[in-house]
C-alpha positions as CSV (number, residue, x, y, z in Angstrom):
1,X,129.8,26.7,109.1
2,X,127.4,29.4,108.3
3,X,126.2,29.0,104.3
4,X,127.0,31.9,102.1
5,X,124.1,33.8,100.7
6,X,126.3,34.4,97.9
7,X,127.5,30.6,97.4
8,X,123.8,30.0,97.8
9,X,123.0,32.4,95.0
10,X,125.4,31.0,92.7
11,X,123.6,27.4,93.3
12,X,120.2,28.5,92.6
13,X,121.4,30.5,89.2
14,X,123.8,27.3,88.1
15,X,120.4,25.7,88.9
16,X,118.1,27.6,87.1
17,X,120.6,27.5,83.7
18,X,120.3,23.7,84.0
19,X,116.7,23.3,83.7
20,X,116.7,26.2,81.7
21,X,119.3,24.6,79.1
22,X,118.1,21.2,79.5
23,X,113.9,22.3,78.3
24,X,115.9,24.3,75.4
25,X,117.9,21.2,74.5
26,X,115.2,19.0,74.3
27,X,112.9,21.7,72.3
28,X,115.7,21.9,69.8
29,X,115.6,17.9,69.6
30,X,112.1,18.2,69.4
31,X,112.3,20.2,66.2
32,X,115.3,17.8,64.5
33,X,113.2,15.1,64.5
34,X,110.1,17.2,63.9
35,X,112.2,18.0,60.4
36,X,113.3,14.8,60.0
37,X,110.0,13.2,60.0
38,X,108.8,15.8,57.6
39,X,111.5,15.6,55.4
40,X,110.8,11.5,55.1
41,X,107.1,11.8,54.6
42,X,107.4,14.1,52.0
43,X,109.3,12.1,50.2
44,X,107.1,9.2,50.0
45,X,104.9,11.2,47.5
46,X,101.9,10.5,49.8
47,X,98.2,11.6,48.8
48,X,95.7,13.6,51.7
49,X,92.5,11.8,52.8
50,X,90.4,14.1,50.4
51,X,92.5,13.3,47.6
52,X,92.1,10.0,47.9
53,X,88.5,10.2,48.1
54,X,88.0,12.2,45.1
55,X,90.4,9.6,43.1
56,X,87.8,6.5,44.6
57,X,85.0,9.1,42.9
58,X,86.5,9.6,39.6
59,X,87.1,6.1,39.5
60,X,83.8,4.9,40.7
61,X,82.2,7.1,37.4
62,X,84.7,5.8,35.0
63,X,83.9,2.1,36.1
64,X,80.0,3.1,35.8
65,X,80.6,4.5,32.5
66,X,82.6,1.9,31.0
67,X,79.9,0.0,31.9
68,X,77.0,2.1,30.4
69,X,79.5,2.0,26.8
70,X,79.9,-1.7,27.2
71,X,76.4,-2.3,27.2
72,X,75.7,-0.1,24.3
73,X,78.5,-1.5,22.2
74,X,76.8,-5.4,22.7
75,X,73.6,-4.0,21.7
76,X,75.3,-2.7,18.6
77,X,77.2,-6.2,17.9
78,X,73.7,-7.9,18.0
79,X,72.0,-5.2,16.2
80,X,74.6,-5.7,13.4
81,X,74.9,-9.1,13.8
82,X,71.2,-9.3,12.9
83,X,71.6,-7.2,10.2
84,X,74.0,-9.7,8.7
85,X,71.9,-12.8,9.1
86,X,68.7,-11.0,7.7
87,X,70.5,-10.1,4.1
């Protein structure tokens, strides 16, 4: 039996739909999950990198300040405390 161009044809465009469906299928899957993953990381209230280190920054100064205004407020007690003793 002789093939038909026309069966033939029909093949090669059933064919092509397939492959053509099946890369659209799995771009649309791609994006559901895309979304998905999106959606659940933005709802763990997470920070970026540079945020981050600008919080370790403010941090670091507060720490070296509290530390600074420690010191001063023991050199006050004994200043006082001397004070006291010398009356």
């Amino acid at each position: 039996m002789k093939k038909n161009k026309w069966f033939e044809g029909l093949q090669e465009n059933i064919g092509n739909s397939i492959v053509s469906g099946a890369s659209s299928l799995k771009k649309d899957i791609e994006n559901g999950i895309n979304l998905l993953v999106n959606n659940a990381v933005s709802k763990l209230d997470l920070v970026t990198n540079e945020e981050l280190e600008s919080q370790v920054e403010i941090l670091e100064f507060i720490r070296e300040e509290m530390s600074r205004l420690n010191n001063i407020i023991e050199n006050l007690e004994l200043r006082i405390e001397e004070l006291e003793n010398n009356k």
